[in-house]
C-alpha positions as CSV (number, residue, x, y, z in Angstrom):
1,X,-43.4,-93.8,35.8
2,X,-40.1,-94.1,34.2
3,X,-39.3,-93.6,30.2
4,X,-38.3,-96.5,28.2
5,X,-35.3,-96.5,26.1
6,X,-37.1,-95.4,22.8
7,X,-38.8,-92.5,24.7
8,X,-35.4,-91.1,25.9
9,X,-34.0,-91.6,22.7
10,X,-36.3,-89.8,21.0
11,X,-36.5,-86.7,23.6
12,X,-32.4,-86.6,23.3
13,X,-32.7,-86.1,19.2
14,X,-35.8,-83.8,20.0
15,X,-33.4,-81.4,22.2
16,X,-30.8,-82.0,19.9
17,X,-33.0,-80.7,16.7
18,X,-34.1,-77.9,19.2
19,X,-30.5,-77.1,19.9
20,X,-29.5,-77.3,16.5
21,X,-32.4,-75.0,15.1
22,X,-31.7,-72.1,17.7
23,X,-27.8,-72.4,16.3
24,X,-29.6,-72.0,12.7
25,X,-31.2,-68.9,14.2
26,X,-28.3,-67.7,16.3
27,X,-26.0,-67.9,12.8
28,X,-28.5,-65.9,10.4
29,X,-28.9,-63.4,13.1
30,X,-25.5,-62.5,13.7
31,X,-25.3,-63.0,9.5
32,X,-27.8,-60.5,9.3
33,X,-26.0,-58.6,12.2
34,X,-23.2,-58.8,10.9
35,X,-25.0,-57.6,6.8
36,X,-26.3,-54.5,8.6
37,X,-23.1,-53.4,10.4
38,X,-21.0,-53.8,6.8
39,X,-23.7,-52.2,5.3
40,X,-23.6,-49.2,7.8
41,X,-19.5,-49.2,7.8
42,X,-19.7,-49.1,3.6
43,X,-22.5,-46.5,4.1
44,X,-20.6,-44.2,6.1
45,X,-17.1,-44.8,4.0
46,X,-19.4,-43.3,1.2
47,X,-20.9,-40.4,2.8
48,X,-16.9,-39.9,4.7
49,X,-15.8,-39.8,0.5
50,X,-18.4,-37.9,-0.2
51,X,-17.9,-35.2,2.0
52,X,-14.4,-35.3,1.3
53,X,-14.7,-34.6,-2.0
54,X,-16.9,-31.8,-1.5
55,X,-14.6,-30.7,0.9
56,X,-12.2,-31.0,-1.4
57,X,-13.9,-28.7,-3.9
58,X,-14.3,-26.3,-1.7
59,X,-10.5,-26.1,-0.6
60,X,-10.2,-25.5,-4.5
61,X,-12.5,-23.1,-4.8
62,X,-10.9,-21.8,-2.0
63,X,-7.5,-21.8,-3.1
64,X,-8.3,-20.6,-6.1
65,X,-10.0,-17.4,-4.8
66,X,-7.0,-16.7,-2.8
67,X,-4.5,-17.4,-4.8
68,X,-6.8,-14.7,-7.7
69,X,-7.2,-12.1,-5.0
70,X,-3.5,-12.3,-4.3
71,X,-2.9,-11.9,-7.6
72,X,-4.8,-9.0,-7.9
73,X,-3.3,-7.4,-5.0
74,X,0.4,-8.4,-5.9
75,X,-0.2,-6.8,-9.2
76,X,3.1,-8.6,-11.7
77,X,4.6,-9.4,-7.9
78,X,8.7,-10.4,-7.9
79,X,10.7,-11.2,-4.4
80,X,14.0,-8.8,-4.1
81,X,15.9,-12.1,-4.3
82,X,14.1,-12.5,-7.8
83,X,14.9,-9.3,-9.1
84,X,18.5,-9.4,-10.1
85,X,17.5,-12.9,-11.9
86,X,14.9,-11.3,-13.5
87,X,16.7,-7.8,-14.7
88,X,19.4,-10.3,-16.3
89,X,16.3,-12.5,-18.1
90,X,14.7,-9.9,-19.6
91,X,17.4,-7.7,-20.9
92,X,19.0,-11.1,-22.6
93,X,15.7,-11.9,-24.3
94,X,15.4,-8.4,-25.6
95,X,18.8,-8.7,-27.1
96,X,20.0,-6.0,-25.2
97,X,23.6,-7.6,-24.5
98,X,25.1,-4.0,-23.6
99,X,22.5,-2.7,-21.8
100,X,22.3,-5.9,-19.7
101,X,26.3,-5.3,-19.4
102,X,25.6,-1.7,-18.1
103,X,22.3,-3.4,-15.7
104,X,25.1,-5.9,-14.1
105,X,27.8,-3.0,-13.3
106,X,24.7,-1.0,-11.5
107,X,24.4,-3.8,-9.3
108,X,28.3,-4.2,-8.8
109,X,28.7,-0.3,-8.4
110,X,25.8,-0.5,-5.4
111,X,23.2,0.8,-7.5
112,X,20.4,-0.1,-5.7
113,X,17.7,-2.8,-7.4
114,X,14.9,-1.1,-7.7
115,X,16.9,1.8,-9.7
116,X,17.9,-0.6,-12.4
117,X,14.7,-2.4,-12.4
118,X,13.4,1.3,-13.7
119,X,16.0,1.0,-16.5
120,X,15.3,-1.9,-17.4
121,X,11.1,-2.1,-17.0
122,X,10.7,1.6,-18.1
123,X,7.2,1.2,-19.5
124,X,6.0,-0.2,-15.9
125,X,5.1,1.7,-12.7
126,X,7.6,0.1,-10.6
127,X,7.0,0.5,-6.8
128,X,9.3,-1.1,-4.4
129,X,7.5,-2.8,-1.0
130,X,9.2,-3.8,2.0
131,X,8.9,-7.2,0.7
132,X,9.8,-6.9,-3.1
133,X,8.9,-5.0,-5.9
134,X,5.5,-4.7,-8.4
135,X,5.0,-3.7,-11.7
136,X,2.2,-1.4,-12.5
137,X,0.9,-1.1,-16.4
138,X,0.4,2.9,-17.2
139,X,-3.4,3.2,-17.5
140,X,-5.0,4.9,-20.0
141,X,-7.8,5.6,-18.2
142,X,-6.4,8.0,-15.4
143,X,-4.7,11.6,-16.2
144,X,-1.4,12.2,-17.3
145,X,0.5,15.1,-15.9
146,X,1.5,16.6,-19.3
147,X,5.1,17.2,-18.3
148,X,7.8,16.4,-20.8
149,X,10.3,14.6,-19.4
150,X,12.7,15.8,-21.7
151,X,12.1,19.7,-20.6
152,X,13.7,18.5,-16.8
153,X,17.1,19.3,-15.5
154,X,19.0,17.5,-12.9
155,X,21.8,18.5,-10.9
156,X,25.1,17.2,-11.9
157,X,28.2,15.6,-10.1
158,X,31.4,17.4,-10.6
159,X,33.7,15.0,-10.9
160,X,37.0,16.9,-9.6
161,X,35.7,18.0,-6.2
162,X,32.9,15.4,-5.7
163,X,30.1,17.6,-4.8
164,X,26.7,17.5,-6.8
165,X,26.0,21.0,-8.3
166,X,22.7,22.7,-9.6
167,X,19.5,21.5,-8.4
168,X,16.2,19.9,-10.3
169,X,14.6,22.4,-12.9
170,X,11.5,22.5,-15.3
171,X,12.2,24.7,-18.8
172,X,9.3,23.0,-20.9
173,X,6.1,25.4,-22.0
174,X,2.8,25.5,-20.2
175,X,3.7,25.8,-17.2
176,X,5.4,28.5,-14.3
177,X,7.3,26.5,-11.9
178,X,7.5,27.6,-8.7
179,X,9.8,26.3,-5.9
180,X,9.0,25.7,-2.0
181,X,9.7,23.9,1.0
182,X,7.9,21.9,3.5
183,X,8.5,21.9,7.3
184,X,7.3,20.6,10.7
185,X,8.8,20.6,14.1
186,X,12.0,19.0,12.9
187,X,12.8,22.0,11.3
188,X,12.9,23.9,15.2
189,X,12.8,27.3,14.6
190,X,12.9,29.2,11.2
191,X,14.4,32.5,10.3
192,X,11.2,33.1,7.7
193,X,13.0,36.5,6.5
194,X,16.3,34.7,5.1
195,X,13.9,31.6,4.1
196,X,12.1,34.3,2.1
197,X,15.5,36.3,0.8
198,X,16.6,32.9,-0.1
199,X,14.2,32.5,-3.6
200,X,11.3,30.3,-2.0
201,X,7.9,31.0,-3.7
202,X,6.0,29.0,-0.9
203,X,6.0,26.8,1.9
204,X,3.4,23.8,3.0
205,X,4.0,23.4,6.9
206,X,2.6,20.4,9.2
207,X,-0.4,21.6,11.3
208,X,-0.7,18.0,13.0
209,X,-0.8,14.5,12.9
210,X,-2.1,11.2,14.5
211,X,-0.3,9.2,16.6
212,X,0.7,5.9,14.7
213,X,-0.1,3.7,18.3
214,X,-2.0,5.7,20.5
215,X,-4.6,7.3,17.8
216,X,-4.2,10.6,19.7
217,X,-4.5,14.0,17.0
218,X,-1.9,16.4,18.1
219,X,-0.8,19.6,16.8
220,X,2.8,20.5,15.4
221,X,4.6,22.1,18.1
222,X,5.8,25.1,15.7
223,X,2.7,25.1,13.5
224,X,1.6,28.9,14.9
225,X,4.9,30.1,14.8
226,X,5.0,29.2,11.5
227,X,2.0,30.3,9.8
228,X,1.9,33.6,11.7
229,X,4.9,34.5,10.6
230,X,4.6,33.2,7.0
231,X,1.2,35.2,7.2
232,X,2.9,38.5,8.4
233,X,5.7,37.8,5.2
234,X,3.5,37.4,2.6
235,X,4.9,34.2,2.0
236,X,2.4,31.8,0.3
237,X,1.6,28.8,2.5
238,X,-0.5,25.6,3.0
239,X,-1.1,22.8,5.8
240,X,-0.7,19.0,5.9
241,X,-2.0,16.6,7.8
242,X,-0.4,13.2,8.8
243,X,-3.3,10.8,9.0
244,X,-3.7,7.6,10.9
245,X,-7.2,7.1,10.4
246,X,-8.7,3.7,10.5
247,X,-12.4,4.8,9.2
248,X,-14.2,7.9,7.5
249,X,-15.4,8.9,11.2
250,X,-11.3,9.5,12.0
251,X,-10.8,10.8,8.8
252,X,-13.8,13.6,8.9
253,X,-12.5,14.3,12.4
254,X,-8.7,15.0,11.3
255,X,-10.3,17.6,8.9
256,X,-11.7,19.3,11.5
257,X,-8.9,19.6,14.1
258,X,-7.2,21.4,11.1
259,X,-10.0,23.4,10.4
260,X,-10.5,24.3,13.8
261,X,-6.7,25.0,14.2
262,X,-7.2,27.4,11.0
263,X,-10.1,29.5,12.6
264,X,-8.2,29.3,16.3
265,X,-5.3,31.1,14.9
266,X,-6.7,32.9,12.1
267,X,-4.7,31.5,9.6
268,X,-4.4,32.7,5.8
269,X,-3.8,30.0,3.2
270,X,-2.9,30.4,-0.4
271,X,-2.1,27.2,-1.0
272,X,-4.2,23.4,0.0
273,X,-5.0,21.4,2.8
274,X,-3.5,18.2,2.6
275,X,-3.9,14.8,3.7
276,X,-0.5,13.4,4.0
277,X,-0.8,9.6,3.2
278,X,2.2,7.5,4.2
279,X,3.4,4.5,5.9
280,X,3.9,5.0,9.5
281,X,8.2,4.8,10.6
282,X,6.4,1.9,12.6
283,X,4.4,-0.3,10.4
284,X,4.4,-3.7,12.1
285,X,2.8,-1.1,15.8
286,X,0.8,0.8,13.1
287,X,-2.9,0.9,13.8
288,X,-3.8,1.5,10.4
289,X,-1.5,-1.8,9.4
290,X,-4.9,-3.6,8.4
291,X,-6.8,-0.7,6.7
292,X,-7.2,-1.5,3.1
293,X,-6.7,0.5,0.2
294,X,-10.4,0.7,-0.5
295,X,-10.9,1.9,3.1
296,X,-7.9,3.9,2.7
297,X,-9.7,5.5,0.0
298,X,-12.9,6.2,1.6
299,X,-10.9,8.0,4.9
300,X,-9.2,9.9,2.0
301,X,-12.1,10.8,0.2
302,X,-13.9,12.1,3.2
303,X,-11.1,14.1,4.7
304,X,-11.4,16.0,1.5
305,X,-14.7,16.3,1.0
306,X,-14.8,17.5,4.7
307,X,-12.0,20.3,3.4
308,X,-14.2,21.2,0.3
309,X,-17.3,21.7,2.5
310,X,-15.5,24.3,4.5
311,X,-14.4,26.5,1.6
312,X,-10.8,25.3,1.4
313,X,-9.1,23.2,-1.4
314,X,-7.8,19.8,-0.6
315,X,-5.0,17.6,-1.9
316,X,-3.5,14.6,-1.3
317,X,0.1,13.3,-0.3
318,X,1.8,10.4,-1.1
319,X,4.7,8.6,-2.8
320,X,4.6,5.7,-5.0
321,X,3.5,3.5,-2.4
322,X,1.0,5.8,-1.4
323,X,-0.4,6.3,-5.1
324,X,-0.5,2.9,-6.3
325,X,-0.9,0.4,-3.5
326,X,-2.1,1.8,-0.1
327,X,-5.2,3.8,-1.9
328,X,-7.3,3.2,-5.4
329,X,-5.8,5.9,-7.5
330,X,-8.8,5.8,-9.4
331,X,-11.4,7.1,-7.2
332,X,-8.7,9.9,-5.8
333,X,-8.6,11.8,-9.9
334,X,-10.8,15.1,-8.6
335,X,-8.0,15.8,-6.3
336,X,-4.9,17.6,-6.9
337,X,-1.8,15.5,-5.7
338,X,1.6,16.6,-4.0
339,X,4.4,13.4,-5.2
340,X,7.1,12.3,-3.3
341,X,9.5,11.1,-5.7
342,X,13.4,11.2,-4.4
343,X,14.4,10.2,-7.5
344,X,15.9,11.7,-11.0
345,X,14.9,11.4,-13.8
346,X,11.3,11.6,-13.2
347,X,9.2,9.1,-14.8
348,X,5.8,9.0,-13.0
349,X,3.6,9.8,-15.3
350,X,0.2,10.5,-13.8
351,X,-1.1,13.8,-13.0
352,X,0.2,16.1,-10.0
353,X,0.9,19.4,-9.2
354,X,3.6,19.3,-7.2
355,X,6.9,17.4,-7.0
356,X,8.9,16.7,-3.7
357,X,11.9,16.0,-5.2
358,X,15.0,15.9,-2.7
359,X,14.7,15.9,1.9
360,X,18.5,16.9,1.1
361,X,17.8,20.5,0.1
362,X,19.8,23.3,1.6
363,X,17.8,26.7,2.4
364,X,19.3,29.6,4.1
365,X,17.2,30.1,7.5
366,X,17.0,26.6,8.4
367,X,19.1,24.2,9.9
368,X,19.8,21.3,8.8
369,X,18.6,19.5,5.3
370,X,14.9,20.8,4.2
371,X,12.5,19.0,1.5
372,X,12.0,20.9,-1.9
373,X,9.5,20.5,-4.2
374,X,8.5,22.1,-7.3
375,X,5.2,23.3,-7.9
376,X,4.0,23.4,-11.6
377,X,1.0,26.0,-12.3
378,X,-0.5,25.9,-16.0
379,X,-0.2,29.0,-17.8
């Protein structure tokens, strides 16, 4: 049976109202779709802010860690480029026109910079770094050496022949000074008699060191030679070390390959066992490039207790460098120190006992130029 007009007409709005309602339902779907996927989107742009910010904060905190630790560690911190700029700044806010005149002809006579930053910053520890130059306060809180600094005398530079005459002297009260040398292989052999003859009170000779690469302890080629002799001469003596520990384990064990070395040859001392603490002539290929001056501290510290233990006195090596940036001066104040300073006029002014002041000295008996140093006992 076939539909009349009326019935088609009605099935053909009945599809097109079916038609028309699954278009409704197609369009608030893909609205709602569309709702959920803006609503995700916006949802994770938050969270992404979000945890940028607190990223954020934490680069800060970061930073600002960093940058405090840096500053701790580059105590009052200036470039060598900064220097000269610097030297000039703070002499013309002081007023000081003429000595900032005398500062600027240092630098044009080839002075070098770190010599006229200790003009000019004389109540600061100056220490020069291979990258610059820091400023220490004087600390209260850590021994002074009682030395006047007025009682010293300096060798002088004769002007008509050129040559540099008298040597470094102590004539202040409460204290003896002695004056001694310190050797090593470089030294070769020694004519002990004539070093003797020659007005040496005592000598501190290398027993051994650690290889800055391979780690390996060695002994100093000439080390029984010399203390034998030096024994048999009556001349007082002591031992260094050159360490290159990287932990206390290294440092204990340094102490005894000297002490061993002392019983082995059955050496006499008069005079310390030292830890000689110094940059390596290599520091970029140094093994200890990456020790820090706490652990530095704690090798140090355990070398001499180690020394101690075995009934002999320790002391400790160093420069400036040594002193007041490789190690925490600090902790080290039971010990008695030995300071290189090639410098005149002195003006470190924490405690130590004895001063290496020149590695040009001249000593009949050795070849070549010798390190003297001038040890100051209290009366």
């Amino acid at each position: 049976m076939t539909k009349d007009g009326t019935d088609l007409r009605e099935e053909y709005l009945n599809e097109k109202k079916r038609k028309a309602k699954k278009r409704w339902i197609r369009t608030v779907i893909m609205f709602y779709i569309r709702m959920i996927i803006l609503i995700v989107m916006v949802s994770v742009i938050i969270m992404l802010i979000y945890e940028k910010k607190q990223l954020n904060e934490q680069i800060e905190t970061v930073t600002a860690e960093k940058e405090e630790l840096i500053s701790d560690i580059n105590t009052n911190y200036i470039t060598k480029e900064a220097a000269k700029e610097l030297v000039v700044e703070k002499v013309s806010d002081d007023g000081r026109e003429q000595l900032k005149e005398e500062m600027l002809e240092m630098f044009e006579d080839g002075d070098s910079v770190f010599t006229v930053l200790e003009n000019v910053f004389d109540d600061k520890i100056v220490v020069q770094d291979m990258s610059g130059y820091y400023f220490y306060d004087v600390r209260d809180d850590i021994a002074k050496h009682g030395l006047s600094f007025d009682s010293f005398t300096y060798p002088t530079l004769n002007e008509e022949t050129g040559e540099v005459e008298g040597e470094v002297d102590y004539t202040g009260e409460g204290f003896t000074v002695k004056r001694g040398i310190d050797v090593s292989k470089f030294q070769e052999k020694i004519d002990w008699e004539k070093v003797k003859d020659d007005g040496i009170d005592f000598v501190i000779m290398r027993c051994g060191y650690r290889g800055y690469g391979s780690g390996k302890i060695v002994e100093d080629e000439t080390f029984e030679y010399n203390i034998k002799t030096c024994n048999e001469l009556g001349i007082d003596a002591g031992v260094y070390f050159f360490t290159e520990a990287k932990n206390v384990a290294e440092g204990e064990e340094e102490a005894d390959f000297v002490l061993d070395l002392l019983e082995e040859y059955d050496a006499k001392l008069q005079l310390p066992i030292v830890i000689d603490v110094e940059q390596s002539s290599n520091p970029s290929k140094s093994r200890t490039k990456n020790v820090t001056p706490e652990e530095r501290t704690d090798i140090v510290i355990a070398f001499c207790e180690r020394v101690k233990e075995a009934g002999y006195e320790p002391m400790i090596y160093g420069n400036l460098k040594s002193h007041m940036r490789m190690t925490e001066i600090d902790r080290l104040e039971e010990y008695r120190k030995w300071f290189a300073y090639f410098r005149t006029p002195l003006r470190y002014p924490y405690k130590f006992d004895i001063w290496q002041y020149t590695d040009k000295g001249k000593v009949d008996g050795i070849k070549g130029d010798i390190d003297i140093n001038l040890m100051f006992v209290k009366e």
